[in-house]
LOTORTOR-15563 format. One line per 4 residues: number of its first residue (from 0); their letters; for each residue x, y, z of C-alpha. Coordinates in steps of 0.1 Angstrom, whole numbers. Example, Ala and Ser with C-alpha at 12.3 -4.5 7.8 and 13.67 -1.06 7.14 Angstrom:
2
0	as	123/-45/78 | 137/-11/71
% end
This chain:
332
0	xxxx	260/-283/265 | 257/-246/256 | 238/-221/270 | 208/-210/252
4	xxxx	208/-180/233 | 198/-146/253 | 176/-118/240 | 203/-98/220
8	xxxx	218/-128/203 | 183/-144/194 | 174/-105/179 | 209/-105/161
12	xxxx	203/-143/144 | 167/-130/136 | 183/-103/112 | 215/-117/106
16	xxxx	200/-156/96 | 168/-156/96 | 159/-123/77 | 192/-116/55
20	xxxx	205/-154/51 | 175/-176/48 | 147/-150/38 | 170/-124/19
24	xxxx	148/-98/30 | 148/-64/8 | 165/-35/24 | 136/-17/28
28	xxxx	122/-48/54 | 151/-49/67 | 149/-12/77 | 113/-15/84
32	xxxx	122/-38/110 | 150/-28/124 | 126/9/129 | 105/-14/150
36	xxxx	127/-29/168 | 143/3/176 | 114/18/193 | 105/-15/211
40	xxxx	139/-12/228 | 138/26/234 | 104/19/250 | 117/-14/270
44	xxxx	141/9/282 | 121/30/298 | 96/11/312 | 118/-16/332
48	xxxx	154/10/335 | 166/-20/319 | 192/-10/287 | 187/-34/260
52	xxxx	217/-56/259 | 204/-68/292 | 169/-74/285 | 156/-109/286
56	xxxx	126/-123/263 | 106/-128/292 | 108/-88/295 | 90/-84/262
60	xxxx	57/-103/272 | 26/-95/258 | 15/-68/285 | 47/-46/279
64	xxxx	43/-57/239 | 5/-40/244 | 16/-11/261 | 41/-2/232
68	xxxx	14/-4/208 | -8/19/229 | 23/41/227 | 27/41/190
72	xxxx	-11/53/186 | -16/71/216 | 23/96/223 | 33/89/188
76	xxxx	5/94/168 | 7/63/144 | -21/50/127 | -39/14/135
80	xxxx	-21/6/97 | 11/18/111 | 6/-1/146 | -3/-32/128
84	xxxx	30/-30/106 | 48/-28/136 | 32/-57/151 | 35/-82/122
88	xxxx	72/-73/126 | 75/-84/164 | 47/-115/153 | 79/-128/127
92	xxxx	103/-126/157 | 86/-144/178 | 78/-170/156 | 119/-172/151
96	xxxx	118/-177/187 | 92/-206/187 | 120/-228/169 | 148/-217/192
100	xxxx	134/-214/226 | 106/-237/225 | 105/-236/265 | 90/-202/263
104	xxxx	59/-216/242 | 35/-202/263 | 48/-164/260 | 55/-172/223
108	xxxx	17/-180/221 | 5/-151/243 | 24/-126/220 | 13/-142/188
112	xxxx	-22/-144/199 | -21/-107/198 | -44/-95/170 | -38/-65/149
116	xxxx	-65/-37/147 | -92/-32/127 | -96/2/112 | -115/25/89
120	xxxx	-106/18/47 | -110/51/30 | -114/64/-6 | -77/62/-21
124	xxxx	-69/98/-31 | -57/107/-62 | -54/143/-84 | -70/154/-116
128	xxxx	-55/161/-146 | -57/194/-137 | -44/191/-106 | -14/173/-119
132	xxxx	-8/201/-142 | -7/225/-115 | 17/204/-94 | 42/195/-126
136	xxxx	42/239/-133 | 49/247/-94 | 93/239/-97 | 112/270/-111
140	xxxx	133/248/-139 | 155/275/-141 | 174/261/-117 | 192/227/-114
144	xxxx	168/215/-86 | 139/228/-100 | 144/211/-137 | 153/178/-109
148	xxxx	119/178/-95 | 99/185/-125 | 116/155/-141 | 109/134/-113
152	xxxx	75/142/-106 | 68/138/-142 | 85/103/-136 | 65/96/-107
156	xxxx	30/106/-117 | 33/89/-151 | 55/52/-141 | 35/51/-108
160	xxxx	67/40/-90 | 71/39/-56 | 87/62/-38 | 118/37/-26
164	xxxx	118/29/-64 | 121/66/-76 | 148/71/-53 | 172/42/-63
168	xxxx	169/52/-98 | 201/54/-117 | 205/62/-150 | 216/31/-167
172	xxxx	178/17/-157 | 163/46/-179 | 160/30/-217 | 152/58/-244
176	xxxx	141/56/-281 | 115/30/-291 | 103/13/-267 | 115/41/-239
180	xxxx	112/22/-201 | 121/22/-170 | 133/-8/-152 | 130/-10/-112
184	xxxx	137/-33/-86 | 103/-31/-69 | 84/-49/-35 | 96/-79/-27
188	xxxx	125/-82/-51 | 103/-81/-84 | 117/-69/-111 | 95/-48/-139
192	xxxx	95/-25/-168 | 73/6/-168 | 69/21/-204 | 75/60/-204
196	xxxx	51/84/-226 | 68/108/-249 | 69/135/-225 | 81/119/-200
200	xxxx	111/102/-221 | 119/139/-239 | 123/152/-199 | 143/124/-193
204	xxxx	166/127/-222 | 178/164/-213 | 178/158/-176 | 203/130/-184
208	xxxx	221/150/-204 | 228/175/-178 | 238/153/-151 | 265/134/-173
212	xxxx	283/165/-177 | 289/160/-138 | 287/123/-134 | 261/109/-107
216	xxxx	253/72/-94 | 221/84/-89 | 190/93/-112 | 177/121/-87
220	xxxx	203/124/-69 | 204/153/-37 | 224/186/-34 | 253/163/-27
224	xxxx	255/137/-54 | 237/111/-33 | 204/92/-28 | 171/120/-28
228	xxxx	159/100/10 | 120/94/9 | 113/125/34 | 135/146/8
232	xxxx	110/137/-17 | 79/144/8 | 97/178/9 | 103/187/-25
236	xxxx	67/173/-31 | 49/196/-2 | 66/227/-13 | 55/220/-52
240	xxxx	19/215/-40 | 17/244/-13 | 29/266/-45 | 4/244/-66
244	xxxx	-29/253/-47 | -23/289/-49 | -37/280/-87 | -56/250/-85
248	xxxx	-81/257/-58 | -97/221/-58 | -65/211/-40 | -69/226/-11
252	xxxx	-80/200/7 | -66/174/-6 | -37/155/12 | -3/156/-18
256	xxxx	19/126/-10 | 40/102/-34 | 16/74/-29 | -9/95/-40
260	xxxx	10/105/-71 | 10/67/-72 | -26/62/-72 | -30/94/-97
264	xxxx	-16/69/-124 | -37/40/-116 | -69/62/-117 | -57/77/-147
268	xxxx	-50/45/-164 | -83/28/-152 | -105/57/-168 | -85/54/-206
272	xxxx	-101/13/-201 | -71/-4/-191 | -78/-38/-180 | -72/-43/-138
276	xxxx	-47/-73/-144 | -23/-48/-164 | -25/-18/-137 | -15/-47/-113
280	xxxx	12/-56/-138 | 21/-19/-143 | 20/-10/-105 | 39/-40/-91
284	xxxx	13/-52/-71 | 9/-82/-57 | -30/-94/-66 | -54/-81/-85
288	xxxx	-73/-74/-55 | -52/-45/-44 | -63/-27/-75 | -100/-31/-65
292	xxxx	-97/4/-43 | -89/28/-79 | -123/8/-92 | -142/17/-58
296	xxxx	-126/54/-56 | -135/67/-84 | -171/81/-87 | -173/89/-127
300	xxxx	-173/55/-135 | -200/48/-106 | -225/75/-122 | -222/64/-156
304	xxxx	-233/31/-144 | -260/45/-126 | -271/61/-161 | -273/29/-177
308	xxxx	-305/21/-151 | -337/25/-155 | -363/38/-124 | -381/11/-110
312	xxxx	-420/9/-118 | -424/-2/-78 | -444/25/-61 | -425/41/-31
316	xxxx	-441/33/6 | -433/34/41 | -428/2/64 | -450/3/93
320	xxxx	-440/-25/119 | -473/-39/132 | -456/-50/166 | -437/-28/195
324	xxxx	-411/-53/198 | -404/-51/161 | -405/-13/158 | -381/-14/189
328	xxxx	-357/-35/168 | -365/-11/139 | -356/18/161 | -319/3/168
% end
């Protein structure tokens, strides 16, 4: 009879079988939660002077699994969205381990029991047409990475794509003339065609032609021929909006990332009347009900529906609770 699998190999068969074989997880999970992992470890490892080839799962029980989220908010500065990321990621392992260890049931159950946190839900932000303009005039396109980022931000703020999906880009998935497209592998292995506006195509078309005078696997690709990472692209983006609000006031405030280039085209979209179900379609998402934040963000739409009203004929008063114990409750 064999010996039952220890932490490491029970963390190796997780990736290795569970996630890669039977799940065929998306690189992007895959790195997701190996990042999780990789703290968890790193933060194992300091707490019990334990290295993590020789940690046990009855190391990682829910106490030291609460203390590492406490970290993540508390030293590393992660959000509750973040922290409960990382947590659905150790939840998935430990239900792997249910099946293979079911002796340890009860410190299975105490870490899945674990809930994640609740937080706040704010506005989704997003940039005006003027704002957009601003950012797309910031990159100097007299040089080669200059006329790179215009074309991709041009890309990005009219496709919508995510970020992992900009990146990846190669040209072969560009399609030009009628019908111009671009086809991605998005979230969770869907595929989907995003239609590209004249503009858009016509930067495409010359950007293309530049870069197959010096053949590249890549769309974008960085100062070395390779992949543009996702904090390259957070770079080239902050620079192009630092430059941007030197023009466009109304951005000062306003927090530039790819995602919210992202929502940019799905507010834009949902003011020209495009139906919900073909943003989702457009976007890649996974419901409908994902879309519902653009419809709750954006506050035009909100005061032309209060237009439509009419005032009330009910004359305005004040409620006067006749009782102490009800103007106490009032009072709460």
């Amino acid at each position: 009879m064999s010996d039952p699998p220890d932490f490491p190999g029970l963390l190796e068969r997780f990736f290795s079988d569970r996630l890669m074989r039977q799940r065929r997880a998306s690189p992007h999970t895959i790195a997701g939660y190996r990042d999780t992992f990789r703290l968890l470890l790193l933060f194992a490892q300091r707490q019990l002077g334990k290295p993590p080839s020789a940690l046990a799962i009855e190391d990682l029980d829910s106490r030291l699994i609460g203390a590492f989220l406490d970290h993540l908010e508390k030293e590393r500065g992660n959000s509750s969205r973040s922290r409960n990321v990382r947590l659905a990621a150790i939840h998935s392992f430990f239900r792997f381990v249910a099946f293979q260890e079911p002796a340890k049931v009860a410190l299975i159950q105490r870490v899945l029991a674990m809930p994640g946190k609740r937080y706040d839900q704010r506005l989704v932000g997003f940039l005006t047409p003027e704002e957009v303009e601003a950012i797309l005039a910031a990159p100097d396109r007299s040089t080669w990475s200059g006329r790179r980022d215009y074309v991709l931000l041009l890309v990005a703020v009219q496709t919508g794509l995510r970020v992992s999906e900009l990146t990846a880009l190669r040209p072969d998935d560009i399609r030009l003339g009628p019908g111009a497209h671009v086809h991605c592998m998005g979230k969770g292995r869907k595929e989907r065609c995003v239609p590209l506006r004249k503009e858009a195509a016509s930067a495409l078309r010359a950007w293309m032609v530049e870069i197959a005078r010096k053949p590249r696997e890549y769309l974008f690709p960085n100062a070395r021929g390779g992949s543009l990472s996702p904090d390259g692209v957070q770079f080239l983006l902050a620079k192009h909006a630092k430059a941007a609000r030197e023009k466009c006031p109304s951005m000062a405030k306003k927090r530039v990332s790819p995602h919210v280039l992202r929502h940019t085209t799905a507010m834009e979209l949902l003011r020209h009347g495009v139906d919900r179900s073909v943003i989702a379609l457009w976007l890649g998402h996974e419901s409908m009900e994902t879309t519902q934040a653009y419809l709750a963000a954006d506050l035009e739409m909100k005061q032309r529906a209060l237009a439509k009203l009419e005032p009330g004929k009910v004359k305005p008063s004040l409620y006067h609770p006749d009782d102490k114990l009800l103007a106490f409750l009032k009072g709460l």
